[in-house]
matplotlib code that plots the C-alpha trace (Angstrom):
import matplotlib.pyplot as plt

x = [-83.3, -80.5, -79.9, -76.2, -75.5, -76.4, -74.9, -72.4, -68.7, -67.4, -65.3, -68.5, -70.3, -67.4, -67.9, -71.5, -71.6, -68.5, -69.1, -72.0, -70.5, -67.4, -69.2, -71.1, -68.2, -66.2, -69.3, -69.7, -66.0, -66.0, -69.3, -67.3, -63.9, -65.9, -68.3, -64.8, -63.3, -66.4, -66.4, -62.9, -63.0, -66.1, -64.3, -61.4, -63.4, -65.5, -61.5, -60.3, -63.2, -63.9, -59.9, -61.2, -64.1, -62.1, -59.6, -62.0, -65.2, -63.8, -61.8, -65.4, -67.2, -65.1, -67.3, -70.3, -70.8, -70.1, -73.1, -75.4, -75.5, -73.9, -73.5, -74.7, -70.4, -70.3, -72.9, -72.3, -68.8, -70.2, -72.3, -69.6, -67.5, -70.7, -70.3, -66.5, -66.1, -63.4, -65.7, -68.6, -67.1, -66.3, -69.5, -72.8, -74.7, -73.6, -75.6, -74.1, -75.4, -75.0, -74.5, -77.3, -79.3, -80.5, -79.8, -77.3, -76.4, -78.0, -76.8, -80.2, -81.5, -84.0, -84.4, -82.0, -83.0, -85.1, -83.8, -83.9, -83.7, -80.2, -79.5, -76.5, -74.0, -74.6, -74.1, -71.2, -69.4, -70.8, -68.6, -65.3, -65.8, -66.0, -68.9, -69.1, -71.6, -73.6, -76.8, -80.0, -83.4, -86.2, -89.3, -90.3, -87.6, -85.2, -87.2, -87.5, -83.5, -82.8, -80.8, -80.4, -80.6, -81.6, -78.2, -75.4, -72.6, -73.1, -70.4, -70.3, -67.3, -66.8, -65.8, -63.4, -64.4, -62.3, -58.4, -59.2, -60.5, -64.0, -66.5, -68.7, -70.1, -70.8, -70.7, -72.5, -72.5, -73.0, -71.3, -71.9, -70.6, -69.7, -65.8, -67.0, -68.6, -65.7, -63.1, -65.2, -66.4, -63.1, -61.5, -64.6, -64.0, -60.2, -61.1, -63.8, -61.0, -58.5, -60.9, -62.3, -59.0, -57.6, -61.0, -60.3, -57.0, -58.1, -60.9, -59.0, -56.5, -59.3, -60.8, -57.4, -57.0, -61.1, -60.4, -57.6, -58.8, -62.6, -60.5, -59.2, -62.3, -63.6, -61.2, -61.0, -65.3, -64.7, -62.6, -65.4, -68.1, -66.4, -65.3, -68.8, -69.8, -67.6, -68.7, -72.4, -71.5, -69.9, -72.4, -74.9, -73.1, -72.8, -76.1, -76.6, -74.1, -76.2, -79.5, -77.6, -76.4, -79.8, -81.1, -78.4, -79.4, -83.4, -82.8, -80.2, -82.5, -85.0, -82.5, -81.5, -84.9, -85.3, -82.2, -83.7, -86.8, -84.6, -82.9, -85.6, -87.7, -84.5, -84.0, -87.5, -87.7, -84.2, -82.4, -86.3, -87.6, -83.9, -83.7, -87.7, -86.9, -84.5, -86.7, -89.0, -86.9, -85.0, -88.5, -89.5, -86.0, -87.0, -90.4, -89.3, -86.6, -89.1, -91.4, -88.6, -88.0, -91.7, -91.9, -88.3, -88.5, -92.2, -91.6, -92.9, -90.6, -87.9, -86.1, -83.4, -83.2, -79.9, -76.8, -78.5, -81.8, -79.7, -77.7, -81.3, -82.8, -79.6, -79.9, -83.6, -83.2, -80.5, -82.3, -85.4, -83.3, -81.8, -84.8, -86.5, -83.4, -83.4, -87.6, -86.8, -84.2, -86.2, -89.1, -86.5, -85.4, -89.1, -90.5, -94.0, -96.6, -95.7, -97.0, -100.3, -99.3, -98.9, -95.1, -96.4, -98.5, -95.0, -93.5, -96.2, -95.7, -92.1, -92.3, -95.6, -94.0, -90.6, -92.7, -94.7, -91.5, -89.0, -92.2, -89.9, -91.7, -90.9, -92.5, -93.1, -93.8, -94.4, -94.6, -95.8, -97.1, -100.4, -101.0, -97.2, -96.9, -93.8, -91.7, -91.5, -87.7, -88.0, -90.4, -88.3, -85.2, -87.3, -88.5, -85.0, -83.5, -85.9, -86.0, -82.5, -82.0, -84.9, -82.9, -80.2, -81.7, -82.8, -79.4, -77.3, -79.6, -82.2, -85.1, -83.8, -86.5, -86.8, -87.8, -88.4, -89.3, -90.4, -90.6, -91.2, -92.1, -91.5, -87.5, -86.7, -87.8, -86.2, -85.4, -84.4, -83.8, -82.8, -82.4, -81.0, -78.9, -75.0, -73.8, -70.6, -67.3, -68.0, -64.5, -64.4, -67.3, -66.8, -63.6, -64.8, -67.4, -70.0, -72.5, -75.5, -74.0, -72.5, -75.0, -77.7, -74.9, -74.0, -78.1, -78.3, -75.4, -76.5, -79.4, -77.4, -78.7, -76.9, -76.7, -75.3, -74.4, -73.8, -72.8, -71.0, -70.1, -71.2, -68.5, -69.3, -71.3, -71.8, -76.0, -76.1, -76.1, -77.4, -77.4, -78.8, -79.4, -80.6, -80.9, -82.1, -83.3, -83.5, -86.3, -87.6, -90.7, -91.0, -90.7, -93.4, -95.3, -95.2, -94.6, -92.9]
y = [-7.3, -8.4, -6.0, -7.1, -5.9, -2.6, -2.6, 0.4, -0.2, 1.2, 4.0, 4.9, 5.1, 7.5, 9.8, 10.0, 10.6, 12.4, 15.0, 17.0, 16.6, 18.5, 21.2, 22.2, 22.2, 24.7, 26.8, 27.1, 28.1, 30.3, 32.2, 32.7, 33.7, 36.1, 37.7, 37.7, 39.8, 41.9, 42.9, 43.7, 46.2, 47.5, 48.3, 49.7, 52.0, 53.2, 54.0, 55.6, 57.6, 58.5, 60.0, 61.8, 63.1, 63.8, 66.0, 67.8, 68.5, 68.7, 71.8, 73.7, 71.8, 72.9, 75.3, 73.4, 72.0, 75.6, 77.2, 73.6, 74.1, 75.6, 78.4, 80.4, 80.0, 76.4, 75.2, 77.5, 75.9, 72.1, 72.7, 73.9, 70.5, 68.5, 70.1, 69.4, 66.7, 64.7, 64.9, 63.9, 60.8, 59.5, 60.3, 60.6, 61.9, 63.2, 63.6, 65.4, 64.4, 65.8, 63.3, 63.2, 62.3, 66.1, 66.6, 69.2, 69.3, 66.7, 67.5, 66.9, 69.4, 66.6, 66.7, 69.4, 70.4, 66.8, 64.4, 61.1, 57.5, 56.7, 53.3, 50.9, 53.2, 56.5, 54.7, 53.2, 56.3, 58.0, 55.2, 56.1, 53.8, 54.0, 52.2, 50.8, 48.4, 47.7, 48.6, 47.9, 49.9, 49.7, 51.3, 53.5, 52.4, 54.1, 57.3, 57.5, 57.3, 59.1, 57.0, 58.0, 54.1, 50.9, 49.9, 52.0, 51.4, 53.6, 55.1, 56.5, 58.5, 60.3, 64.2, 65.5, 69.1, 70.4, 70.2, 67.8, 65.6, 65.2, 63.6, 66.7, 65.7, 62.5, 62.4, 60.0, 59.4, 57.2, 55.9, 53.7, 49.8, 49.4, 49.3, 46.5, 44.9, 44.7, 43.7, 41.4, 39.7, 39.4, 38.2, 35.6, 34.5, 33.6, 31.9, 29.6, 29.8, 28.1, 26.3, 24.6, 23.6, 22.3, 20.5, 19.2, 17.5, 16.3, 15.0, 13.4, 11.8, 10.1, 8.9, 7.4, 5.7, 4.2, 3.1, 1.1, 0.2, -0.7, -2.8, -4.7, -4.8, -6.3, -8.9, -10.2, -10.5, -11.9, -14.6, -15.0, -15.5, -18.1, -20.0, -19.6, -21.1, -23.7, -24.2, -24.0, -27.3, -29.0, -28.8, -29.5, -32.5, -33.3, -33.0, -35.5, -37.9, -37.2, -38.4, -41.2, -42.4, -41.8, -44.3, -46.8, -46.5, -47.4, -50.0, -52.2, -52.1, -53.6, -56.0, -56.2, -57.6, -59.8, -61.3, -62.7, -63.8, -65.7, -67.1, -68.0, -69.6, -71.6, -72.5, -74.1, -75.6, -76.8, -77.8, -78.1, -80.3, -82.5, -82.7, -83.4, -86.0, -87.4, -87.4, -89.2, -91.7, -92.2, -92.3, -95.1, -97.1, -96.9, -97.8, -101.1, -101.4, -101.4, -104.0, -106.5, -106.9, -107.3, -110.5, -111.8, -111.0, -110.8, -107.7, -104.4, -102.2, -100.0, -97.6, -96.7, -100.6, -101.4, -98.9, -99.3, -97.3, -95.0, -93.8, -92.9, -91.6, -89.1, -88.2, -87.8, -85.7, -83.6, -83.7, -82.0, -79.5, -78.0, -78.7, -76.0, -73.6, -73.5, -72.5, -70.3, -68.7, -68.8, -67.3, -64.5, -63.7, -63.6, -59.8, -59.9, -57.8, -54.0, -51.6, -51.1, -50.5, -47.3, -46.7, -47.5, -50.3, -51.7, -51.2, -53.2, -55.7, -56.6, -56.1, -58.7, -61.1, -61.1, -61.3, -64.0, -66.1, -65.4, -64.3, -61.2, -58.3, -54.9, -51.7, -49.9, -46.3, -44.4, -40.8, -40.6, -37.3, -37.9, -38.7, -39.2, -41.1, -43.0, -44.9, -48.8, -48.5, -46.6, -48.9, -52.0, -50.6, -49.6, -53.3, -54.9, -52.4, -53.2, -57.1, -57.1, -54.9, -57.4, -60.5, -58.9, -58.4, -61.6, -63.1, -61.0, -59.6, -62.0, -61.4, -57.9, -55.0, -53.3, -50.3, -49.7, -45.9, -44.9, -41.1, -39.6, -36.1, -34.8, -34.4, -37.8, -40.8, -41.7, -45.3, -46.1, -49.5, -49.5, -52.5, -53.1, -56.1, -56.7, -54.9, -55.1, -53.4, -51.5, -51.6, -55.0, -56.0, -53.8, -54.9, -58.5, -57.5, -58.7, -58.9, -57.8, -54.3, -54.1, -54.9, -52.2, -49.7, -50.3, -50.4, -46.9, -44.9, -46.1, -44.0, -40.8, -41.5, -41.5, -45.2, -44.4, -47.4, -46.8, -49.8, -51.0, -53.9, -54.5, -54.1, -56.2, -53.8, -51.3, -51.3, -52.4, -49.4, -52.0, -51.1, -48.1, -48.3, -45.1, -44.4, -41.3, -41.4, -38.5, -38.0, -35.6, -33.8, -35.8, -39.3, -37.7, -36.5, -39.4, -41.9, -44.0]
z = [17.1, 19.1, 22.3, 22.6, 19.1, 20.2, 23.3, 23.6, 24.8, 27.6, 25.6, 23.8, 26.9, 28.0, 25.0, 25.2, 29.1, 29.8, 26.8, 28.1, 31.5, 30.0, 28.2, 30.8, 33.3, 30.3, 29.8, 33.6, 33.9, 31.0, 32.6, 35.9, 34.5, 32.9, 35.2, 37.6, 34.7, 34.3, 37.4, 38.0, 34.9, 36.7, 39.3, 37.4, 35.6, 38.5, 40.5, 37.1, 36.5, 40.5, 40.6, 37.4, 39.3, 42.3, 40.4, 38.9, 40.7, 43.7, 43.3, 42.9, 46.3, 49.0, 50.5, 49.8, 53.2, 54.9, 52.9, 52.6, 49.2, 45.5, 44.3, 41.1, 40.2, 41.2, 39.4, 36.2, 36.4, 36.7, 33.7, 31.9, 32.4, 31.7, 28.1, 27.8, 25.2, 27.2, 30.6, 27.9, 26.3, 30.3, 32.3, 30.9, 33.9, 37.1, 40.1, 43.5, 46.6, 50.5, 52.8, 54.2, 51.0, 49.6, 46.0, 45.5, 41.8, 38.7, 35.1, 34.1, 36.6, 37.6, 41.6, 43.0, 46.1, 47.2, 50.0, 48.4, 50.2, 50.7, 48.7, 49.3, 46.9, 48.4, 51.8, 50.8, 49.5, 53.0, 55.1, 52.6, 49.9, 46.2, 45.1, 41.0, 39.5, 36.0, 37.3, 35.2, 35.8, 34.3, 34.1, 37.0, 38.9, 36.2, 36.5, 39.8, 40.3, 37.4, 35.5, 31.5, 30.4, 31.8, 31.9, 33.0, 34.9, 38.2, 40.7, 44.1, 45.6, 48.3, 47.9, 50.6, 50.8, 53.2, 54.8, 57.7, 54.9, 56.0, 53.6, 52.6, 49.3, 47.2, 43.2, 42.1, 37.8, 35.2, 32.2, 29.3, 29.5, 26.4, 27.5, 30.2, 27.9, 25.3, 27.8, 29.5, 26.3, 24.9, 28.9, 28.9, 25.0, 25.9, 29.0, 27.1, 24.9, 27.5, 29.6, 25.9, 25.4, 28.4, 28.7, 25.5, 25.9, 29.0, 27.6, 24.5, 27.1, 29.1, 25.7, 25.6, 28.9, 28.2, 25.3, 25.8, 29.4, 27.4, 25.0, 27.8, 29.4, 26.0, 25.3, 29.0, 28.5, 25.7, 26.9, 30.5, 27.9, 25.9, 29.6, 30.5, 27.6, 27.9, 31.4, 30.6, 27.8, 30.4, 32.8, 30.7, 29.6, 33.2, 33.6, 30.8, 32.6, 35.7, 33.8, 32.7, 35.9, 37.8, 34.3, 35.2, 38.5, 37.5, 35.5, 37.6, 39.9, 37.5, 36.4, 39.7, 40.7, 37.3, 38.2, 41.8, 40.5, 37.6, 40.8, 42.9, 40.3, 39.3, 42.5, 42.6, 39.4, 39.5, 43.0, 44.9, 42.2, 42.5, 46.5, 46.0, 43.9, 46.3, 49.5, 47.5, 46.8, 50.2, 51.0, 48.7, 50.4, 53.7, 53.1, 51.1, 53.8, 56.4, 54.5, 54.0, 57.6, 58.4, 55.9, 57.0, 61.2, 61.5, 63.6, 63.9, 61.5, 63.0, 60.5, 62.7, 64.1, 61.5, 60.3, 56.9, 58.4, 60.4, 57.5, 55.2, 58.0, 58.2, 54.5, 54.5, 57.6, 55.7, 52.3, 54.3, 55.7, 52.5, 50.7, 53.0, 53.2, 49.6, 49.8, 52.3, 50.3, 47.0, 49.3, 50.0, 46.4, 45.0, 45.2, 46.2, 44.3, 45.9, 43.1, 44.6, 47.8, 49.4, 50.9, 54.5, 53.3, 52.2, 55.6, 56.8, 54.8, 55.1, 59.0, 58.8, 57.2, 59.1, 62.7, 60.8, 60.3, 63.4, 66.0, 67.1, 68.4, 65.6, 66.6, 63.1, 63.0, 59.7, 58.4, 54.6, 53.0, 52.1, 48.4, 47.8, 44.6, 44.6, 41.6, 42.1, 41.9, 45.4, 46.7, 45.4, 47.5, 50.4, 50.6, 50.5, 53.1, 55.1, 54.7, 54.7, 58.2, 59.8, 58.8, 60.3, 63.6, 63.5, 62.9, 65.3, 68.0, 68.3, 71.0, 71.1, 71.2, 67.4, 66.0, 62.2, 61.2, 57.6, 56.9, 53.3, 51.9, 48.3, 48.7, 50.2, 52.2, 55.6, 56.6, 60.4, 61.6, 65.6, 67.5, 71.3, 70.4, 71.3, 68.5, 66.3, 65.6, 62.4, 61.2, 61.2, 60.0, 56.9, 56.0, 56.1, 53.3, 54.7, 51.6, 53.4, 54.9, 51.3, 49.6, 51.1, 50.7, 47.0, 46.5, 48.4, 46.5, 43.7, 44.0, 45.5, 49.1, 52.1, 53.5, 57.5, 60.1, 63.8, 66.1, 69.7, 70.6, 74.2, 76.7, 80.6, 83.0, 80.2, 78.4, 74.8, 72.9, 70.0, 65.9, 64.2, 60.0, 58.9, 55.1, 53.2, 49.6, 47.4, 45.3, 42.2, 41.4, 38.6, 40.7, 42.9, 40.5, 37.8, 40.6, 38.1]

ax = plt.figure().add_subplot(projection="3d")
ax.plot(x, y, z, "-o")
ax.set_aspect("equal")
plt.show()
């Protein structure tokens, strides 16, 4: 199964998140408006029904707090009102207390006469406040207070029983909450009502906005994936150009080496053989010539005695010396046998054989990872840098001290070549094109290494700062691993 087919959009998202969100938000809203409502009407009822209370109870109280209690009048007159159908349908229970917590009248005759703890209502009226709530009791708790049902709605007012309006009395009563609970159902039912719909239309406009803004986000995704795609092919095909490149690379430097052996073996069996030839010949001349003037003078022969001699001895003597500069240079071209040797081992060689040939002092220092398995190719160049970078020494600095330093690790190898000779001007020398300093470049880059060339010339009274080759090769696991 494909987890981006299922993958929701962002609008989706939006109605699955954002929904529940909302609904809660409107039920928690709805909930408040109402319990605000329900308790307002509480109170309502509790100031309507107290003023009720207060015009008609407390017309028969005002002696009550000159004689500490009712009388046989009083009370027969409270009883009477408790049965009046009006009084009836407002207050169920009524309950009159002194302020000081005795019981002075109940209309269920229940505790007249007691002093009862004085709760948070019947303190409340005490101080000169009405006090309403929806009280619920339950059990004991309902007995013990006297409550009719377990949930009323209960008021406390205070009862002014005499003309400096002192607080001589307290009625407490009851009454049923079905009107609270009708206005409050039908206040909460409109607010959910409004809430759901203002919750709704803000919801739908939202939806709106997402969507279009998800479409957008969808399209310009759309178009990212198809450029990363497009990137991804090209960098793959790059990649494949890279490959193809590092292959080039390999095999001229195979056919590189081919070609020089092809040289140097035609230079032997072609130009060596000829001026071999030759030498024997001018040989062959001035051994005849030498013979003839032994029979003719009787003397002891003299090659360089006539212009005749002098002239083969100078074309022997020149024969010889390209016969061995062409050796020497097929010598040069040939590639020993390297792919058994360790990378140091082929430092060693190449510096052996130049101080073999020119009897300069090189001071070689190496640094190879241990069991570093290397590809011939890198071998090959590391050989030809550093024959090439020797020769040099030799040609421009010779007698000067030398230091060759070969590093390698599983990322690259490290070539130095440092001599203390007069130096050069590098600008010049590379604009010449010289085909050494050229030639180790081209052989470097062609690898993707780094082929860096410092030199002075040496200016009167100042030290020789000499020439610096340092070249860095990159390398592969798989060239370390494979070392092919």
């Amino acid at each position: 199964m494909n987890p981006a087919r299922w993958r929701l959009s962002l609008s989706q998202q939006f109605l699955l998140l954002s929904f529940p969100i909302l609904l809660a938000t409107t039920v928690l809203l709805g909930w408040w408006v109402g319990r605000q409502v329900h308790d307002s009407v509480v109170h309502r009822i509790g100031a309507d029904t107290a003023l009720y209370v207060d015009g008609f109870i407390a017309p028969q109280l005002q002696h009550v707090d000159e004689v500490g209690h009712l009388t046989e009048a009083e009370q027969r007159a409270l009883f009477e009102m408790i049965l009046d159908a009006e009084w009836a349908r407002r207050i169920v229970a009524l309950r009159i207390w002194r302020p000081d917590g005795t019981v002075l009248f109940s209309s269920d005759g229940q505790g007249v006469g007691q002093r009862l703890e004085i709760d948070e209502g019947l303190e409340a009226a005490v101080a000169g406040s009405i006090f309403s709530e929806v009280s619920v009791r339950r059990g004991r708790a309902q007995t013990d207070h006297g409550q009719p049902l377990e949930r009323m709605i209960e008021t406390y007012t205070p009862i002014h029983t005499s003309d400096r309006g002192r607080i001589g009395a307290i009625a407490e009563f009851y009454q049923l909450p079905d009107e609270v609970d009708r206005e409050a159902g039908a206040a909460q039912r409109r607010s959910w009502g409004v809430v759901a719909g203002a919750m709704l239309a803000t919801y739908l406009l939202l939806f709106v906005l997402v969507r279009r803004g998800s479409g957008l986000i969808a399209a310009q995704r759309g178009a990212l994936s198809a450029q990363v795609r497009r990137q991804t092919e090209l960098n793959r095909q790059n990649r494949q150009l890279h490959e193809r490149v590092r292959t080039a690379a390999q095999e001229a430097v195979v056919v590189n080496e081919a070609l020089l052996q092809r040289i140097s073996a035609s230079v032997h069996d072609g130009p060596c053989q000829d001026l071999g030839f030759a030498l024997m010949q001018l040989r062959n001349l001035q051994d005849a010539q030498a013979a003839q003037q032994l029979l003719l003078l009787n003397l002891p022969p003299k090659p360089e005695a006539g212009p005749d001699a002098q002239a083969l001895l100078r074309i022997r003597q020149a024969v010889e010396a390209a016969m061995a500069d062409l050796r020497a240079i097929a010598a040069n071209l040939e590639l020993p046998d390297i792919e058994p040797l360790t990378l140091d081992e082929v430092a060693q060689r190449v510096v052996r054989d130049f101080v073999g040939k020119t009897r300069q002092e090189v001071q070689l220092s190496t640094a190879v990872a241990a069991d570093l398995q290397l590809p011939m190719r890198i071998k090959t160049t590391v050989y030809r840098l550093l024959q090439e970078s020797l020769a040099n020494v030799w040609r421009h600095a010779p007698g000067s001290a030398c230091q060759v330093m070969v590093g390698a690790d599983a990322r690259s190898v490290v070539i130095e070549v440092k001599d203390r000779g007069p130096g050069f001007d590098l600008a010049s020398a590379l604009a010449s094109g010289r085909l050494g300093l050229n030639g180790m470049r081209q052989r470097v880059e062609s690898l993707g290494g780094r082929f860096d060339l410092r030199s002075r010339p040496s200016a009167p009274g100042v030290e020789a700062t000499g020439t610096t080759v340092r070249v860095s090769l990159p390398l592969t696991e798989t060239e370390t691993e494979s070392g092919r």
